[in-house]
C-alpha positions, 0 to 999 in steps of 0.5 A: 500500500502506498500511503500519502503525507497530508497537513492538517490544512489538506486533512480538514479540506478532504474531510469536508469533501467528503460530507458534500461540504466547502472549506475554503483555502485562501491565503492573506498577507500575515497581520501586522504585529501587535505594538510590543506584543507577539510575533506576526501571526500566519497567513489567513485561511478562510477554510479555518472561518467558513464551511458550508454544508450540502443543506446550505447552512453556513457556519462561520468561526468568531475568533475574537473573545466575546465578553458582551461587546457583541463581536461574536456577531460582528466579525461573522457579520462582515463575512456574511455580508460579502459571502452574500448570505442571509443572516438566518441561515448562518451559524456561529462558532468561537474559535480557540486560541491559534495563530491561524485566525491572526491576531485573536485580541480583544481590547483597545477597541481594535476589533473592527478596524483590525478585521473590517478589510480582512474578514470581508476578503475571506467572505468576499473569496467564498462568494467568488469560488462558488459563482466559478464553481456554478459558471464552470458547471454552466459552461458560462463566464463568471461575470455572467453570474451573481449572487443573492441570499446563499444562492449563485445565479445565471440571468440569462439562462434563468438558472440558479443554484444553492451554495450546498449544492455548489460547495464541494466544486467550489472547493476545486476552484482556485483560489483568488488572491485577496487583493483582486477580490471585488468587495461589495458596494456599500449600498448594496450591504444587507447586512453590514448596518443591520441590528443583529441579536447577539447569537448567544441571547437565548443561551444567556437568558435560558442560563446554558453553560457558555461562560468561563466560570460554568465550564465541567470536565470530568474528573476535575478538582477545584482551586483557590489560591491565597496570593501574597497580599503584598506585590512581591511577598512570599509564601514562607511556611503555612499550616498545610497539614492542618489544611490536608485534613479537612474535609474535601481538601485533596490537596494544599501547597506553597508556589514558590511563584516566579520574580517580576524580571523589572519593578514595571514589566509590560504585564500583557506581553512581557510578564503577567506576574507568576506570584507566590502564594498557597494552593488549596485543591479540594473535590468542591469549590465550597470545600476549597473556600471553607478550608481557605479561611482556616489557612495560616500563612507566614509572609515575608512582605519584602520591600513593598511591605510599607507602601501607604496612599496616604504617604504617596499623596504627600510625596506627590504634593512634596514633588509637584513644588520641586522643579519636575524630573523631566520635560515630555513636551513645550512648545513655544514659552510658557513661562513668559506669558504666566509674567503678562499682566493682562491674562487671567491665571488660573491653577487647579490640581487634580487627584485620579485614584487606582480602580479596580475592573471589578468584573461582573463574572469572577476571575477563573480559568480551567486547566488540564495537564496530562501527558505532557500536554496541557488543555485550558478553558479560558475567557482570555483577552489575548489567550495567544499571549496566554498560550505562550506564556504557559508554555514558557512557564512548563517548559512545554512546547506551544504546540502542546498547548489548547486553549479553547475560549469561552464568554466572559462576564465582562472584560474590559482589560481585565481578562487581557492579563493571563495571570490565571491561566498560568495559575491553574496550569501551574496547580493542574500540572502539580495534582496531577488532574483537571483543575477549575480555579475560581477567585472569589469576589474579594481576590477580584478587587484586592489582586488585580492590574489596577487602572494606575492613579496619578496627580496632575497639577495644571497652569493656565491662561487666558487673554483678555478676549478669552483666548487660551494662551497658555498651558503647563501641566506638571503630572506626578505619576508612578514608576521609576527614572524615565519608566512609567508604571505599566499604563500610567503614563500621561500622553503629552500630545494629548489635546490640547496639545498642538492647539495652545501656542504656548503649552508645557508638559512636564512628569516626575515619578514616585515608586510603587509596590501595585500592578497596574494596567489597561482599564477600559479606555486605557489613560483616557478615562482619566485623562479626559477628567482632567484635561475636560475638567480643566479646559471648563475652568478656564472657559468659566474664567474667561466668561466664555460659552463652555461649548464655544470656548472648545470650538475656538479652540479646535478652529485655532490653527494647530502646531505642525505633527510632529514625527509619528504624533498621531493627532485629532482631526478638529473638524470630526471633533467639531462635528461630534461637538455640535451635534452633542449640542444640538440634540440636548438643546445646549442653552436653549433650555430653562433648567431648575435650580440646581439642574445644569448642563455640562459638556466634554469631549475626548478622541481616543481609540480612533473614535471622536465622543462629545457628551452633554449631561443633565444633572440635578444635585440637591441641598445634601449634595446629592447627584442626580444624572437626569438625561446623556446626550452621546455623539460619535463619529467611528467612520463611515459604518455602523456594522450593528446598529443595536449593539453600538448603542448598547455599547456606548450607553454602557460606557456612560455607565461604566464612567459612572460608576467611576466616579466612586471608586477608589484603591487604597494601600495600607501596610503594602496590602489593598485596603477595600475587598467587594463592591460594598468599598469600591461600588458599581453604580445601581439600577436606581441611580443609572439615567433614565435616558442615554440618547446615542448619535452617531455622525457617519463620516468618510472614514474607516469604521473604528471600535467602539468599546472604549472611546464613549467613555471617557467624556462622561465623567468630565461632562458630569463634574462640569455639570455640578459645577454649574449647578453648585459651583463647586469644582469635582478636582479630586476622585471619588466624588464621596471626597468632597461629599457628593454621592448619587442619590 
């Protein structure tokens, strides 16, 4: 017998062949690599995200993440529509963790402008292999032929047939290259721009197992694991014979944990933080749990074992009247016009706190280490990263590696850092079993990669016709010499950067013991406070129209881009801002006595947000956000009407709940435990109505799950200012005595 060598690739082509179905093989360019991230990934195959079966239904893979954001419908979406499918006949699977479908990364709103070309290449690819495969059955021209809701047809001869019945030629067909492919004309799109219900709400209304924390495998054991409390500590002895004998406790040991290679690692891509602790593994998790609150640990805290907020607030202050450690822009010559005698100074300083995700569904990962090979179940953001770095940490090739991707009850940023899938393979590995290792609420707030804090201590000013004139910003933040804490930096080509002749930041750094990273609109959600905040005094200060002030300021002139600075386009802000303006009914309405109206805008992510807020505060400094206005602009499409909206009322809401959070340090250790210290807003204190616009323009569709969030805390604070008179410099908003009713 003769016997022949086949890929994997050629395998899954002839198996499908053999049921009377169609797997494409379409190679792409390779992604472009991540910024500071993994290598680049393969070549795109569209038989790894189509298949189509003798019945004619289409099953198309979603290889991104899917933690509410709705992708698991958007990205089939884009290739539904230039397969020329009909939504009703197209079935969705989530892919697992592999470089074949490219860059699997779920954050920085990069979804849509990273998948919007390619994914619709791969449809566009299938579309044109059936209409060769029915021309060649025909003994016709292809051009002859077109396309309509899973079916190819020939006009002339009045005949047509199915994609099922097309699918095993097509698969003979060669393959296009992907830069001749003909895309669709946008005004023939039947499905890019149309609401689609997330494939999975049935699924989540009926309770069916699809989310991380619901996986089952059989045999499987359960984990908790006691961290260092300390960033850096280690486990040095603890009561584990104690522990052993409980009930259900199978297993209880120390991890020795890996050291940080540097006090401020990239956490996504360098090191997510392998940190010592002690294990507990018992046949329940309530068993686990139960035996968790017996244990008895000896620490030894290291050098962070000291750290205190209230002692870094101090040294913040100490640090801002001292000259700043380093210049990260100027322009023009601040100090000169702070010496003129005709301009209005004003000088504000601003207090951002660390915050935690707090994600509705709690940290978990499932891991399965047999035979040299580990199995995971994750709702990782960027399980590629994931995948590597457990490897690296078992000493195991990547090959050996799986990891499947579940829905995750939430993300924003959090489940971008893979620090528990090495966690539970790390325990898998050592018992010998499967291992489901859940946190509990309080591990949540007190171990996570926190939106880092920081201090911004601003000078401004403004001439007599009301014009900004000048702008310093000293920001005292976290880190070490010229290294910033992992995302707690302060961008300094920030508008209004560029649109102030005479503009001056500056940054000095104090140490911290804390991971810190990506929260949902990374330095934006902070940043926007600030700067919006800001740029409302001084418009108060020089008399002006708060919304007019921002659009003089966007129509001045702008300093020339500097090499590789990527700026804002001041005419999709002015568009966004007037269109916020309108729709709210900007100074044109009669509000209450304590009702007033703020505004701010933010670009950030690609995408341009104005928001105006309606808020009423009562006599116990009680807040009340009545009405929110949103206007984006994300390009030229919305791929899914219904979900965009929802995504950007829940950013207005996410923001909210901002503004009452906060992370403390006390003897090394985070202070606040669950959501009864670091809250998320109720149902009850929610607006009664978020009205989103969108402002459709001539460019690239962008993401949308970050940038309608940062506008909202600034619109919201500039609003109390009206209504009191009382400026919201410092978070939480509880430190100046206001709360939401």
């Amino acid at each position: 017998m003769t016997m022949t060598r086949i890929n994997r690739r050629a395998f899954l082509q002839v198996t499908a062949l053999a049921g009377g179905g169609f797997m494409l093989g379409l190679y792409t360019k390779a992604g472009t690599a991540l910024a500071q991230g993994p290598p680049r990934m393969a070549p795109l195959v569209p038989a790894d995200f189509i298949r189509i079966d003798p019945n004619g239904i289409v099953t198309l893979t979603a290889k991104n993440t899917e933690i509410g954001q709705n992708v698991l419908n958007t990205l089939p979406m884009l290739i539904a529509e230039e397969l020329d499918v009909d939504w009703k006949d197209v079935k969705i699977i989530r892919a697992d963790a592999d470089n074949k479908y490219g860059p699997q990364f779920t954050g920085g709103s990069s979804a849509t402008p990273m998948n919007w070309e390619p994914m619709r290449q791969v449809g566009a690819a299938g579309r044109h292999m059936l209409i060769a495969a029915a021309a060649n059955t025909w003994g016709v021209t292809a051009s002859e032929c077109s396309t309509a809701s899973g079916r190819v047809h020939h006009k002339a001869s009045n005949r047509s047939s199915g994609y099922g019945e097309l699918a095993s030629k097509a698969a003979t067909m060669p393959v296009p290259d992907l830069r001749s492919v003909k895309l669709k004309d946008p005004k023939d799109y039947k499905i890019i721009g149309t609401s689609t219900i997330s494939v999975e709400t049935k699924d989540i209304l009926t309770g069916k197992p699809i989310f991380g924390i619901d996986v089952s495998v059989p045999g499987m054991l359960y984990a908790v694991f006691q961290r260092t409390p300390v960033l850096g500590g280690k486990a040095v002895s603890a009561n584990l014979d104690a522990i052993k004998a409980l009930k259900g406790v199978k297993h209880a040991f120390i991890v020795e944990g890996r050291p940080l290679r540097n006090d401020y690692p990239n956490y996504l891509f360098e090191d997510p933080g392998f940190e010592s602790g002690v294990a507990i593994v018992a046949d329940s998790w309530w068993a686990a749990k139960s035996a968790r609150e017996k244990l008895e640990v000896k620490w030894d805290f290291g050098k962070w074992g000291a750290q205190d907020s209230a002692e870094n607030a101090k040294k913040a202050q100490e640090l801002s009247r001292q000259s700043a450690a380093r210049t990260l822009r100027q322009d023009g010559d601040v100090e000169a016009i702070f010496k003129h005698d005709d301009i209005k100074i004003i000088e504000s300083s601003y207090v951002i706190p660390f915050i935690a995700h707090g994600t509705m569904e709690p940290q978990n990962c499932t891991a399965h280490y047999k035979d040299g090979k580990l199995e995971i179940w994750a709702t990782s953001q960027i399980p590629q990263t994931g995948r590597t770095m457990v490897a690296r940490l078992l000493g195991l090739p990547e090959s050996d590696v799986t990891v499947h991707l579940l829905r995750g009850g939430g993300g924003f940023g959090r489940r971008a850092y893979n620090d528990l899938m090495l966690d539970a393979a790390w325990i898998s590995k050592t018992v010998g079993a499967p291992v489901k290792l859940i946190w509990s609420r309080e591990d949540d707030i007190q171990h996570d990669y926190y939106r880092c804090g920081g201090f911004q201590y601003l000078k401004g000013a403004v001439d007599k016709g009301g014009k900004l004139v000048a702008w310093h910003d000293h920001f005292v933040g976290y880190g070490e010499g010229t290294a910033f804490a992992h995302d707690g930096g302060f961008n300094a080509n920030e508008f209004p950067a560029r649109y102030v002749p005479n503009y001056r930041v500056q940054s000095t750094v104090m140490p911290l013991g804390l991971k810190t990273g990506a929260l949902r609109a990374p330095y934006s959600n902070c940043t926007a406070w600030v700067i919006q905040s800001f740029i409302d005094e001084l418009a108060h200060a020089a008399g002006r129209d708060p919304v007019q002030f921002r659009l003089d300021l966007l129509t001045t002139t702008p300093l020339p881009l500097a090499a590789r600075e990527a700026g804002l386009d001041a005419s999709r802000m002015m568009g966004v801002i007037k269109l916020a303006a309108e729709k709210s009914g900007w100074g044109k309405r009669q509000l209450p006595k304590g009702t007033a109206m703020g505004v701010a805008f933010h670009f950030s992510h690609r995408g341009y947000f104005a928001e105006v807020a309606e808020v009423a505060v009562d006599s116990n400094k009680k807040i009340k956000v009545n009405k929110v206005w949103v206007a984006g602009d994300i390009g030229s499409h919305i791929i899914n009407p219904s979900s965009a909206e929802a995504q950007a009322q829940g950013a207005v809401i996410d923001g909210l709940s901002e503004m009452t959070q906060e992370i403390t340090l006390k003897n090394g250790r985070v202070v606040q435990s669950n959501y009864h210290e670091h809250p998320m807003l109720r149902m009850s204190q929610a607006p009664p109505q978020i009205e989103v616009h969108f402002l459709k323009t001539n460019n690239p569709p962008t993401g949308l799950g970050e940038p309608a969030l940062p506008p909202i805390l600034p619109a919201v604070c500039n609003a109390i200012f009206t209504a009191t008179g009382e400026r919201i410099r410092t978070m939480p908003i509880t430190k100046q005595g206001f709360s939401f009713a």
